[in-house]
VOGU-3710 file (C-alpha; in Angstrom, 3 decimals, decimal comma):
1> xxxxxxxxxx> 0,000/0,000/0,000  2,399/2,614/1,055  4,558/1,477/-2,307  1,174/2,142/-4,584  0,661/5,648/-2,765  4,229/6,855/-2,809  3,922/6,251/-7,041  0,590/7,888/-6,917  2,216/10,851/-5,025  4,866/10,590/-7,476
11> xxxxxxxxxx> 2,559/11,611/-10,674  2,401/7,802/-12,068  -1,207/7,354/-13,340  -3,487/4,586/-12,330  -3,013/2,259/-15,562  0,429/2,965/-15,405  0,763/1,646/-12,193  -1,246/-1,078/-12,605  0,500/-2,316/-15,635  3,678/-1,382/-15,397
21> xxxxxxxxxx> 4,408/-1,052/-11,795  3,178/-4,594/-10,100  6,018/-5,292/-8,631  6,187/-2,291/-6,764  2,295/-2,625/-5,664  2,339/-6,877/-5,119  0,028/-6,843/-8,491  -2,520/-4,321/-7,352  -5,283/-4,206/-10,626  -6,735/-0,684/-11,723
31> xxxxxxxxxx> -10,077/-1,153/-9,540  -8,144/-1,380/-6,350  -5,676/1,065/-7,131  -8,626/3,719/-7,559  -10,023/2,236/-4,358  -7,172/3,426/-2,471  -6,361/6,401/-4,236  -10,118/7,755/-3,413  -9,487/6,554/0,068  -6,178/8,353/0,007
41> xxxxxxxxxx> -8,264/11,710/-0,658  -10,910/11,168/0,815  -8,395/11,288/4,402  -6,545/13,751/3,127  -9,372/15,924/2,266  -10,817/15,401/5,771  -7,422/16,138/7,038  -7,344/19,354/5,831  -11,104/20,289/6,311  -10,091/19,439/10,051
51> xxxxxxxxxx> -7,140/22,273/9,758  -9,055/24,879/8,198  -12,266/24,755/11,045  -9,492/24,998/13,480  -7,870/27,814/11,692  -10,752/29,664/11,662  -12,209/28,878/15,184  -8,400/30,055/16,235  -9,145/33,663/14,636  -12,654/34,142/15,210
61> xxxxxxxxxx> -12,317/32,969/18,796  -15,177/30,967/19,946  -17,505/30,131/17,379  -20,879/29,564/19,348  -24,594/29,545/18,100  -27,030/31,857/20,851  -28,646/28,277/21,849  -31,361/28,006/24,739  -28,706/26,502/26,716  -26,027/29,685/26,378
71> xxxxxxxxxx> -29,078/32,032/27,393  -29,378/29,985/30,444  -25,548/30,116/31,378  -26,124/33,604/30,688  -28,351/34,214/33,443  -26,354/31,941/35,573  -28,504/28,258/35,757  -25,036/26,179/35,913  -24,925/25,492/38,924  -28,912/24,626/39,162
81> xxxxxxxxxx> -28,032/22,173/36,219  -25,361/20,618/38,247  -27,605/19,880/40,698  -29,568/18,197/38,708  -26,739/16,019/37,426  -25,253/15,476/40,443  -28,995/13,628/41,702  -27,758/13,945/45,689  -30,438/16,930/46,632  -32,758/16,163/49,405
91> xxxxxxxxxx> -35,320/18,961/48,314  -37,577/19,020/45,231  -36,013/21,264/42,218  -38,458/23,720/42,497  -37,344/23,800/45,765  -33,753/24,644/44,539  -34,330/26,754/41,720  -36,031/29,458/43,937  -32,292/30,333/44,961  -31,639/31,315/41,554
101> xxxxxxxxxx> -34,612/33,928/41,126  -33,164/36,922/39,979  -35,001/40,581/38,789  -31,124/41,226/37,445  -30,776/38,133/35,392  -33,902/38,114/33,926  -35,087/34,985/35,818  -38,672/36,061/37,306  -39,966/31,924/38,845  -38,505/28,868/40,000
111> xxxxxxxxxx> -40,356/27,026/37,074  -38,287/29,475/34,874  -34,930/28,529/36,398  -35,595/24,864/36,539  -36,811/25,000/32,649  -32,930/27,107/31,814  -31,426/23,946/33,970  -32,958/21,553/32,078  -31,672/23,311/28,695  -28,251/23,300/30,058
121> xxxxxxxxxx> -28,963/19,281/31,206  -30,573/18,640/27,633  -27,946/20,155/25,614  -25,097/18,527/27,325  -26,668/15,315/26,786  -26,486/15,736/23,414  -23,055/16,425/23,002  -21,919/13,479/24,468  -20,091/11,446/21,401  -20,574/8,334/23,020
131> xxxxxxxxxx> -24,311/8,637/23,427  -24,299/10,170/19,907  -22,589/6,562/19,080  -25,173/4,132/20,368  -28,307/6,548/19,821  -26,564/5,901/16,011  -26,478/2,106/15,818  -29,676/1,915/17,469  -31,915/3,870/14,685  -29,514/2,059/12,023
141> xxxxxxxxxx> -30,300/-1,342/13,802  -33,797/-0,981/14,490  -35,334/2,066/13,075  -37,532/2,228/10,224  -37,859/4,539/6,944  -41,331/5,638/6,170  -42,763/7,657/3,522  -46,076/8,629/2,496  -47,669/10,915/-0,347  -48,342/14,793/0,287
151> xxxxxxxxxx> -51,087/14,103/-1,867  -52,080/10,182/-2,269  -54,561/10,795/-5,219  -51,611/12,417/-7,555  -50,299/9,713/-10,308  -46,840/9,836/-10,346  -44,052/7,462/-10,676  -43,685/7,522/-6,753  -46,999/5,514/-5,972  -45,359/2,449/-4,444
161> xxxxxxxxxx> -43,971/4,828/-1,889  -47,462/6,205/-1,151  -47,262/4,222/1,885  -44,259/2,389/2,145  -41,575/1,097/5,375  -38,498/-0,500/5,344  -36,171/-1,037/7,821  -33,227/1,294/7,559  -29,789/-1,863/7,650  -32,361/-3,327/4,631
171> xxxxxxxxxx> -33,413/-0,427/2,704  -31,700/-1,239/-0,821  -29,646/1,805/-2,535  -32,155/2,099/-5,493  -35,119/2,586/-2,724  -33,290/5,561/-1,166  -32,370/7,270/-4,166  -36,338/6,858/-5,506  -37,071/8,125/-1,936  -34,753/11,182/-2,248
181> xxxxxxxxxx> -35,999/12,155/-5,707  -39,827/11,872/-4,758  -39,132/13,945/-1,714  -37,100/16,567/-3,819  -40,170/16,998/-5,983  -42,259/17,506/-3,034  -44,341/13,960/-3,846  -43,412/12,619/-1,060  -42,459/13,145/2,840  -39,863/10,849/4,351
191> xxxxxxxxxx> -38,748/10,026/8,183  -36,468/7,683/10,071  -38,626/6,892/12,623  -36,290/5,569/15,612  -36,743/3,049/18,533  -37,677/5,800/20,236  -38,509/3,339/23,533  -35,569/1,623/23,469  -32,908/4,980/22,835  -34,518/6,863/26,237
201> xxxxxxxxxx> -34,187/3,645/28,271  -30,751/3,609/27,050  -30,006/6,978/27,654  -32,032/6,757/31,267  -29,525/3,752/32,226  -26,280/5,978/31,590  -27,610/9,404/32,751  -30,281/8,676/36,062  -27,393/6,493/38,750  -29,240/7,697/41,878
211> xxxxxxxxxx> -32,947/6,182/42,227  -33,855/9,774/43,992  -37,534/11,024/43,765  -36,638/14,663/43,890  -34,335/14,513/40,540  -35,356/11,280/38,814  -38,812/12,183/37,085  -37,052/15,597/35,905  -34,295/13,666/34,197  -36,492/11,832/32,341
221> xxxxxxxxxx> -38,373/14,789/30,923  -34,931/16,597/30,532  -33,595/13,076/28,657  -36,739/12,732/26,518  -36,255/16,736/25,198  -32,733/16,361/24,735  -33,558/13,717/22,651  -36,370/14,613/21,032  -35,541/18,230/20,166  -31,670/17,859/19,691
231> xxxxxxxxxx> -30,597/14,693/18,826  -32,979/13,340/16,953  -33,111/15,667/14,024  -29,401/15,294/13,936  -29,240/11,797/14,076  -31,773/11,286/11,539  -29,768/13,965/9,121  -26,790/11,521/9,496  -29,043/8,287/8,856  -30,566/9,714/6,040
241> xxxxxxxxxx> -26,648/11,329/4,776  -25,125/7,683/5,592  -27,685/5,927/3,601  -27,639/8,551/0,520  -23,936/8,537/0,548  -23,942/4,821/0,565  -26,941/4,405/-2,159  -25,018/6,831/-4,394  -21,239/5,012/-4,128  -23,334/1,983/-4,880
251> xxxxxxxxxx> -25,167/3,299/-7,905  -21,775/4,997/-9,483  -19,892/1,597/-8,832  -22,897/-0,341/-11,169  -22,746/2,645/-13,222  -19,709/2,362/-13,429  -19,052/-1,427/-14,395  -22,279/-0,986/-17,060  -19,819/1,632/-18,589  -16,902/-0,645/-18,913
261> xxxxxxxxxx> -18,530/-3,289/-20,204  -20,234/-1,026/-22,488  -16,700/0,124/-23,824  -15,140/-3,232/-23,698  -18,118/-4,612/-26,427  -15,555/-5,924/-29,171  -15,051/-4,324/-32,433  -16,927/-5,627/-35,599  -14,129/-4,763/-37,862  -13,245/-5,088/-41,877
271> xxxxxxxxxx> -17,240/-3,744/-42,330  -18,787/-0,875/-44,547  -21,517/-0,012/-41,923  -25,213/2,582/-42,678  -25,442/4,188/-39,514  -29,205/4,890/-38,989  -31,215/7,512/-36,703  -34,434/7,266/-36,770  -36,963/9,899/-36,524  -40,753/10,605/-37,653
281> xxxxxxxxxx> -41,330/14,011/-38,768  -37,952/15,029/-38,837  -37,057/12,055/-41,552  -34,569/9,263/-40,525  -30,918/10,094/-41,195  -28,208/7,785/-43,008  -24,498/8,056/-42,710  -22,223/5,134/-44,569  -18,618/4,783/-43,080  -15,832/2,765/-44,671
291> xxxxxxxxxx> -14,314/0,153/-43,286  -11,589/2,715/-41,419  -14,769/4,925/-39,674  -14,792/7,410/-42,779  -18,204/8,478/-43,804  -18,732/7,998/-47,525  -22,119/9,567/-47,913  -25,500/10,886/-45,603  -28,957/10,782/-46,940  -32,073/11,725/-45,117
301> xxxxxxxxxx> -35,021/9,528/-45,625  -38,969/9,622/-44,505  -40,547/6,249/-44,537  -41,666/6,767/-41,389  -44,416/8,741/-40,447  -45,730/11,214/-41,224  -44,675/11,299/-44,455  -44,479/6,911/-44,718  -42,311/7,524/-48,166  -41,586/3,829/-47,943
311> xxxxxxxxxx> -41,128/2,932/-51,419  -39,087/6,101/-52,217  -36,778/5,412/-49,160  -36,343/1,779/-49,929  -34,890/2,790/-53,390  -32,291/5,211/-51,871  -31,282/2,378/-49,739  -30,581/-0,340/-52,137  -28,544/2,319/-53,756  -26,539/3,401/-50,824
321> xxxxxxxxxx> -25,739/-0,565/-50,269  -24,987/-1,430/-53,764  -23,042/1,615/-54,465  -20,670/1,328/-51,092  -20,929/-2,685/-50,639  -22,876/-2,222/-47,157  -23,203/-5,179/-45,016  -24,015/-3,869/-41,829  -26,451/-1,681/-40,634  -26,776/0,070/-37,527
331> xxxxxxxxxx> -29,835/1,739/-35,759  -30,382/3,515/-33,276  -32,741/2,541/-30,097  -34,306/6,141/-29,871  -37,838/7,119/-31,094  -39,488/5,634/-34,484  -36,778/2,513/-34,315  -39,261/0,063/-34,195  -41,340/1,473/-37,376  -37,355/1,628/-38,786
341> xxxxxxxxxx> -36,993/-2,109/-37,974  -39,786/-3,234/-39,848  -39,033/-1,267/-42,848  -35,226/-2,560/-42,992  -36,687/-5,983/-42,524  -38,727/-5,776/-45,336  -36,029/-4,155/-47,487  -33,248/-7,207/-46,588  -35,781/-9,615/-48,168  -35,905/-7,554/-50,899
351> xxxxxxxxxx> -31,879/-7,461/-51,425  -29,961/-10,257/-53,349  -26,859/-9,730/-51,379  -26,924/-10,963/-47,563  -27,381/-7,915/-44,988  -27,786/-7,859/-41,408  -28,479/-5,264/-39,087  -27,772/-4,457/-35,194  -29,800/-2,288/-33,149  -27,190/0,045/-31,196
361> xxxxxxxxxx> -27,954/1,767/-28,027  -27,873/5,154/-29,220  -27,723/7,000/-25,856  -25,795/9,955/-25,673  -25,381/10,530/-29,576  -27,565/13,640/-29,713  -24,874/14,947/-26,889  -22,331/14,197/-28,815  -23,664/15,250/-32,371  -24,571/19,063/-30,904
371> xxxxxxxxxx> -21,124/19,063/-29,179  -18,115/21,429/-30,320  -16,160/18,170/-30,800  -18,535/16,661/-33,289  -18,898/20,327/-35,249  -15,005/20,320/-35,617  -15,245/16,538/-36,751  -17,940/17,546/-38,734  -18,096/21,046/-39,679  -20,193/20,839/-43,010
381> xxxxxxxxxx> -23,253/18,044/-41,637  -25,900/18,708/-39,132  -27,104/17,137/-36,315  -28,897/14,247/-37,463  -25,687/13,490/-39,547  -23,060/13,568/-36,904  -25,706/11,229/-34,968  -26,245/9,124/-38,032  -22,347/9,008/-38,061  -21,617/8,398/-34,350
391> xxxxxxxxxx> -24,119/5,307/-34,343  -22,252/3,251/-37,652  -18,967/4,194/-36,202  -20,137/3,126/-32,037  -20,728/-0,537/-33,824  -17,420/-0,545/-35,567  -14,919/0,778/-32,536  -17,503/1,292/-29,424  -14,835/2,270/-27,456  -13,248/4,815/-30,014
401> xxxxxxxxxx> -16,593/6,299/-30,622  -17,876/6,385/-26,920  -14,877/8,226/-25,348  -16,105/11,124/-27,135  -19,567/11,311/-25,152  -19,550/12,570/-21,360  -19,878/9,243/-19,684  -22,396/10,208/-17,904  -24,945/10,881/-20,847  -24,567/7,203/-22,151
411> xxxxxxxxxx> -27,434/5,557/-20,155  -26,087/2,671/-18,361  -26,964/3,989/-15,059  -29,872/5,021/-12,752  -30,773/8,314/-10,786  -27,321/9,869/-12,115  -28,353/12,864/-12,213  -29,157/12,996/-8,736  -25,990/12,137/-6,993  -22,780/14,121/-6,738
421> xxxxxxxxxx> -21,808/14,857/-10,369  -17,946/15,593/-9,362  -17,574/12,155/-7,558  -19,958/10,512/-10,504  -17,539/12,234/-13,289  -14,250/11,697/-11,718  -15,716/7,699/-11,231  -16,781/7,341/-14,307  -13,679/9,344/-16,336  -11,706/6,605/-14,381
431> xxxxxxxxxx> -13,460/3,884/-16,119  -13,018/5,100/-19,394  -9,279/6,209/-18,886  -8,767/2,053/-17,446  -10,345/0,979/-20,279  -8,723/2,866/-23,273  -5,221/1,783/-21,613  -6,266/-1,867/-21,365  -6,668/-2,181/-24,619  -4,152/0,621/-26,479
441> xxxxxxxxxx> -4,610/2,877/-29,163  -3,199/3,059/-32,577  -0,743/6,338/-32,413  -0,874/6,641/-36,087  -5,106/6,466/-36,270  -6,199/7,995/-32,516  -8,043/10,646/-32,162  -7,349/13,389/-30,186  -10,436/12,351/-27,822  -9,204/9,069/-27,680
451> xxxxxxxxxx> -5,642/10,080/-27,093  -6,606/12,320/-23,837  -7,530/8,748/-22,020  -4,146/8,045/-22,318  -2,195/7,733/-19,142  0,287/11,037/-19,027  -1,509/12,491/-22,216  -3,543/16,050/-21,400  -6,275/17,335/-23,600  -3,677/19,886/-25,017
461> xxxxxxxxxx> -0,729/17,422/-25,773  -3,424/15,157/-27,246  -3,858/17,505/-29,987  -0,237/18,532/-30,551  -0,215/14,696/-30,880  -2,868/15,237/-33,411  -1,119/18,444/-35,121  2,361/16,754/-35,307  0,858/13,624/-36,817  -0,712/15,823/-39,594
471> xxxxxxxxxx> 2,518/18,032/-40,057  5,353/15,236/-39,986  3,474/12,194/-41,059  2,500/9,006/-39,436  5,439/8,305/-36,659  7,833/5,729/-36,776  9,003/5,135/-33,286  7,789/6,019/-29,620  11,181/7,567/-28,919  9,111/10,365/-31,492
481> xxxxxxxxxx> 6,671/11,158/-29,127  9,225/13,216/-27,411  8,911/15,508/-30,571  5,639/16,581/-29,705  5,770/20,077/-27,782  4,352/19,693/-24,131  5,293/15,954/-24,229  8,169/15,767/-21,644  10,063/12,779/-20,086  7,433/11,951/-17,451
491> xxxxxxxxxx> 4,514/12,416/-19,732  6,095/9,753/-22,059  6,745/7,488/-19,327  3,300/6,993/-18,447  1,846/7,088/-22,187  4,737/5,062/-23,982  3,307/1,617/-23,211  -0,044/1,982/-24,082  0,996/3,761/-27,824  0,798/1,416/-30,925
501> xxxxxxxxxx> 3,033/1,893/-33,937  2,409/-1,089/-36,449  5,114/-1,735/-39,157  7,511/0,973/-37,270  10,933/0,703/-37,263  11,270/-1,498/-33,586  8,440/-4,382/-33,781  8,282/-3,749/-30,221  6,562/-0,216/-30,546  4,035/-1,932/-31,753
511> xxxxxxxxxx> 3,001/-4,229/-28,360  2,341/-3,326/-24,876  6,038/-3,579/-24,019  7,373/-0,438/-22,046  10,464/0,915/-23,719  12,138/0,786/-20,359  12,313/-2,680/-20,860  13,018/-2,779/-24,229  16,644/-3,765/-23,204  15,385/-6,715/-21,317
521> xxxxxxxxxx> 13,191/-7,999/-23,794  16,204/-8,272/-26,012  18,638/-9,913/-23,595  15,759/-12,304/-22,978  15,386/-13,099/-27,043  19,290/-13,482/-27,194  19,372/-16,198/-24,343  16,635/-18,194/-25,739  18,397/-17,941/-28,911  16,306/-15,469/-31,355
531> xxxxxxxxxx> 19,122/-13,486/-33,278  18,621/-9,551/-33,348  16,566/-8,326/-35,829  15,290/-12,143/-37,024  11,481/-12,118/-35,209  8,694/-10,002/-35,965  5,576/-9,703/-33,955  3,147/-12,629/-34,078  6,209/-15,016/-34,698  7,187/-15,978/-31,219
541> xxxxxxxxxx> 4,397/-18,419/-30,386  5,663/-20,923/-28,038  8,180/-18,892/-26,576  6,618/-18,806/-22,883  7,202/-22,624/-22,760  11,076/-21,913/-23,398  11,449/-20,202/-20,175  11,958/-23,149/-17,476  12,762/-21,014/-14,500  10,982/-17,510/-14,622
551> xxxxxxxxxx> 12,392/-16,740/-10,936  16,105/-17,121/-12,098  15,621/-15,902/-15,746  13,932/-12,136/-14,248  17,266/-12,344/-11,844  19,205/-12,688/-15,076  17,676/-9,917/-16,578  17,142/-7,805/-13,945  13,788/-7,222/-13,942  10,634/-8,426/-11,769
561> xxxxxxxxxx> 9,349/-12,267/-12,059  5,599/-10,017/-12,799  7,370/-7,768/-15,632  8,839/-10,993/-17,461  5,496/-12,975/-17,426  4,118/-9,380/-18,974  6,567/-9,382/-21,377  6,293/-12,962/-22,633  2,412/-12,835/-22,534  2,786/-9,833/-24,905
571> xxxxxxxxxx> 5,638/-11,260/-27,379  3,194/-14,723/-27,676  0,329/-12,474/-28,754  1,223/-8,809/-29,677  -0,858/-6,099/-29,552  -3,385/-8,491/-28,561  -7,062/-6,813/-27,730  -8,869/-7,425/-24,458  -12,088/-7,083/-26,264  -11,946/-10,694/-28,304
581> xxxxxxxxxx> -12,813/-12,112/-25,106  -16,636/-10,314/-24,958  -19,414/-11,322/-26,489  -20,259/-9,878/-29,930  -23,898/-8,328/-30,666  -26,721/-9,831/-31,791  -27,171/-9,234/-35,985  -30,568/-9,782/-36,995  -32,254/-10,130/-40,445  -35,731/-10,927/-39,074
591> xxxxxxxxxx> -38,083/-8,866/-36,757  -39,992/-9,868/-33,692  -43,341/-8,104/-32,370  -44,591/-7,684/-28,504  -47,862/-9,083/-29,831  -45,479/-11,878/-30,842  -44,461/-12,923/-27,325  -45,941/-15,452/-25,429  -45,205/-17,187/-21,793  -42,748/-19,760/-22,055
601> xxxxxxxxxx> -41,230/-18,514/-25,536  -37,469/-19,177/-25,050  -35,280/-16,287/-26,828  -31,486/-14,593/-27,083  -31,222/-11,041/-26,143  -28,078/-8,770/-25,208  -27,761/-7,074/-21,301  -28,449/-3,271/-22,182  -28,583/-2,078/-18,723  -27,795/-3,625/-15,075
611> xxxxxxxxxx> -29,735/-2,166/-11,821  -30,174/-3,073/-8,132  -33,011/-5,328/-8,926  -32,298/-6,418/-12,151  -31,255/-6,137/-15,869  -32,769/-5,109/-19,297  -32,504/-7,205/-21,923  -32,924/-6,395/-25,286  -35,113/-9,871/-27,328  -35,415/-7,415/-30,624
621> xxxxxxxxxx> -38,331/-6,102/-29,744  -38,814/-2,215/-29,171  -39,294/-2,802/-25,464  -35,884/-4,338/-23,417  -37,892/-6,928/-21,106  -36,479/-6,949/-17,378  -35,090/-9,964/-15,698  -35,454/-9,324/-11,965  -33,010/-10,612/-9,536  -34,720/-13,141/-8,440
631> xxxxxxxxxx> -34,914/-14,663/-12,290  -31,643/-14,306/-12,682  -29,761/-17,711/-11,388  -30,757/-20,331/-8,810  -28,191/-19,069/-6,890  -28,832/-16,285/-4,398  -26,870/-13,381/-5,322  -26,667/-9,629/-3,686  -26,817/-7,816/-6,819  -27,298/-9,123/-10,713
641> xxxxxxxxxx> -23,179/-7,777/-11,610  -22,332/-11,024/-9,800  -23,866/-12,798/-12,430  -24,720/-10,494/-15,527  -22,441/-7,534/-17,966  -23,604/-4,829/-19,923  -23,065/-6,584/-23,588  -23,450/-10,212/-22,490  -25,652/-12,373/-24,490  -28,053/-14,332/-22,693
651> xxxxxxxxxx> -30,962/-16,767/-23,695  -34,048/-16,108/-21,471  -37,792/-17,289/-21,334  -40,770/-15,063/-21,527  -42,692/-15,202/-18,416  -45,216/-12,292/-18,967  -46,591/-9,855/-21,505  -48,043/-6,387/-20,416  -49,037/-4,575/-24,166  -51,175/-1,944/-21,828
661> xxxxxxxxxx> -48,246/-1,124/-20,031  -45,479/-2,264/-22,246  -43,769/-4,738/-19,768  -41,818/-7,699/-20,508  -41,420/-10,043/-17,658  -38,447/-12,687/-18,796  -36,965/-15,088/-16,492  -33,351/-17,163/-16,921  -34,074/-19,875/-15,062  -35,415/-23,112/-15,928
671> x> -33,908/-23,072/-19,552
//
């Protein structure tokens, strides 16, 4: 641990620690290393929150709030309260307090000077930490959450909470952030309702030690408005914060892994893809890209309606896909895709060549196609055409395409936009940065967006990248990248490793190999007798099995017994991508109704989004049908990540059909 933070403290990125750095860290993957660096802030950051309050108590003195209790010790009631504490008076309080009647201090009765006593009693007992403590794991143990609706005949969204409890240790994260949000819009009113029995006897126990008449039943009062009027409003704040905080790390850690899987979908590569957003009055919009992402031509069609120009449409497509050699096309999930669907179905019936077609989560391309980024990558096409683009290209490279969208406007998530959108974007930018470095990028073909992810790489060197590519030609060796202005020593240090350069002048530039040990991985090709200069990448299969004894050979070499397994994994398979191992979409050349599904109808759909209590899947019908957790495996599981990815193909069974409503109930088990 202290290894991993003094890199971090160094500069050294996450992915280049994780990667290139295990021996330092005992192996430490990306996930944990952004574990502890959040940790690591998180302390810090409290750390220094703790110095500044000090800092500014120190120079403004005594920071106190004019409480019921300071008025009291104004008019001098201490002393009456420590009487009260101390429980060893043989007179009634009343008794006592007349002593402390005074026309100077404002205090005209006894039942005036008790009442300040008791404020001094109350407010004491509520500043005890270690009451604070238990009064805490009580409510958390045993209290309850309860809402109900400000007004129960409104329809909202928020009915189920109309009159709804839970127990606060089993209230699940997506209830509290539903809670939250109906609250927020003033639907609903929420408490933490305590055991309020249970905290005063507690409280009793540790405050009343003498059994004396005089003092006992005015403890209890003074116990029960301490309680009730100081602590718990405050304890229920930090139930309620606790709970949020802990709902919200939840939601951006499923968010989170959705993302990452997301990015990780594999590549369909080597494919002349239509890219298709569909609209209604607005006319669906076509973009074909090349096989290298370049778009060869945009049409706008309207066979949907309004205008239902089906026949005119269908002639502009067959001459889009004859003219560019289309095999793929890709359409977007938004509005009118299902009336899209059914007219592409029709059309690949009509065509003599084979042509499939994928239906591509198109969330977040509207973001994307108004952004400045798209107008600069697109300066002469509108909106609809940058979309059009974006959603051919997301099925060709997701991960290329996607980096270019703010993370969090690609819906893979829930209640994002009510959680803390610094601590959801730095989560999320994380993600993306872990993936784009676990599987590389292509120096001579990157995009600037892409390039940013790059460990070391800043927006502004990822465009002198960008601008030096364009001005010098494609580069030739990483040693290059120290060309580029802004791009010092350090910077290439981190970004070195995860830069491609295919057919450059060392084959190693174009692997996963650091140039630091660039030396290495030449004494270790000399010993196991490769000649210099005699191997090219992809031509060193086998060469794992020559190393007998790792432990001694890394001595030899003088690097880690990690590094060299790292090294020979890469030199078996260079350049290898991550992504081969996920499941590729779904492509379709037939069309499935909801009127079409019935109970018991066994199907294959694709995860498109994974919640608390379950996960949509998409069976190619407009509607993605939910699996909830209990359908998922006959297993019990926590949550559905421990058994189901964003992008994972699964076969489920229908279990019911709601048209009215538009629900599809589907079920994995029993298949």
């Amino acid at each position: 641990m202290d290894a991993a933070v003094k890199l971090i403290d160094e500069g050294n990125t996450i992915p280049f620690i994780a990667r290139y750095r295990k021996e330092a860290t005992g192996a430490l993957n990306d996930e944990q290393l952004r574990n502890l660096f959040e940790r690591l802030n998180y302390l810090r950051g409290l750390e220094e929150k703790k110095e500044q309050v000090l800092a500014t108590i120190e120079e403004q003195g005594k920071l106190t709030e004019e409480s019921r209790a300071t008025v009291a010790k104004e008019k001098g009631l201490e002393p009456l309260a420590n009487i009260l504490m101390l429980q060893m008076t043989d007179k009634p309080m009343l008794e006592e307090a007349k002593a402390f009647i005074s026309e100077e201090k404002e205090v005209a009765t006894a039942e005036e000077a008790l009442a300040g006593a008791k404020d001094i009693v109350a407010e004491t007992i509520s500043e005890e930490a270690d009451y604070r403590i238990r009064i805490r794991e009580l409510t958390t143990k045993k209290g309850v959450v309860r809402s109900m609706a400000k007004d129960a005949e409104a329809k909202t969204v928020y009915e189920m909470y109309y009159d709804f409890s839970e127990p606060v240790n089993k209230l699940a994260g997506h209830r509290v952030l539903a809670l939250n949000r109906g609250e927020a819009e003033k639907v609903l009113t929420v408490k933490v309702e305590a055991p309020e029995e249970d905290i005063l006897r507690y409280l009793e126990k540790q405050i009343i030690t003498r059994d004396n008449p005089n003092t006992k039943p005015v403890l209890q009062e003074t116990i029960a408005d301490s309680y009730d009027r100081l602590i718990a409003p405050a304890i229920e704040r930090e139930v309620r914060s606790d709970l949020t905080e802990k709902a919200e790390d939840g939601a951006i850690s499923v968010f989170g892994k959705n993302l990452g899987q997301l990015l990780m979908q594999p590549p369909i590569a080597g494919k002349v893809v239509l890219g298709w957003d569909p609209a209604f009055r607005t006319g669906c919009k076509l973009a074909v890209v090349d096989a290298t992402g370049k778009v060869l031509d945009t049409k706008v069609i309207y066979p949907t309606a309004p205008q239902n120009k089906v026949e005119e449409s269908k002639k502009i497509l067959k001459q889009l896909i004859d003219k560019y050699d289309v095999s793929l096309i890709s359409v977007g999930n938004g509005t009118a895709s299902r009336e899209s669907e059914m007219i592409i179905v029709e059309l690949l019936k009509e065509l003599k060549k084979p042509v499939q077609y994928v239906i591509v989560n198109e969330a977040g391309a509207s973001v994307y196609s108004a952004s400045k980024l798209a107008t600069e990558e697109f300066p002469n096409f509108d909106v609809g055409q940058r979309s059009a683009a974006s959603i051919a290209r997301r099925l060709q490279d997701p991960l290329a395409e996607l980096v270019k969208i703010d993370p969090k406007a690609i819906g893979v998530g829930q209640y994002q936009h009510d959680m803390n959108q610094k601590k959801l974007g730095e989560a999320l930018g994380g993600v993306v940065e872990d993936c784009v470095n676990r599987v590389g990028v292509d120096l001579n073909t990157a995009s600037a967006s892409l390039l940013e992810y790059i460990s070391g790489i800043s927006k502004a060197v990822a465009k002198n990248i960008v601008a030096y590519r364009e001005a010098n030609g494609r580069f030739v060796s990483r040693n290059e990248l120290l060309k580029v202005p802004k791009l010092g020593p350090k910077a290439y240090e981190q970004c070195a490793g995860f830069l491609r350069i295919l057919n450059g002048k060392n084959p190693l530039d174009a692997t996963s190999v650091h140039p630091e040990s660039y030396e290495a991985t030449a004494q270790l090709l000399e010993k196991l007798g490769y000649e210099k200069g005699s191997w090219k990448p992809g031509q060193l299969a086998g060469i794992t099995k020559k190393v007998k004894d790792k432990k001694k050979f890394a001595a030899e070499l003088g690097i880690g017994e990690l590094t060299l397994n790292d090294i020979l994994s890469e030199l078996e398979k260079p350049g290898r991508d991550p992504r081969e191992d996920m499941p590729r979409p779904i492509l379709r050349s037939d069309v499935l109704e909801m009127k079409d599904l019935t109970p018991g109808m066994v199907l294959k759909g694709t995860v498109r989004n994974v919640i608390d209590f379950g996960a949509f899947v998409d069976i190619g019908v407009h509607q993605d049908g939910l699996v909830h957790i209990s359908q998922i495996c006959d297993r019990y599981i926590k949550h559905p990540l421990e058994a189901l990815s964003v992008g994972d193909i699964v076969e489920v069974k229908v279990l019911d059909v709601d048209l009215q409503k538009k629900r599809i109930a589907l079920t994995m088990k029993g298949i």
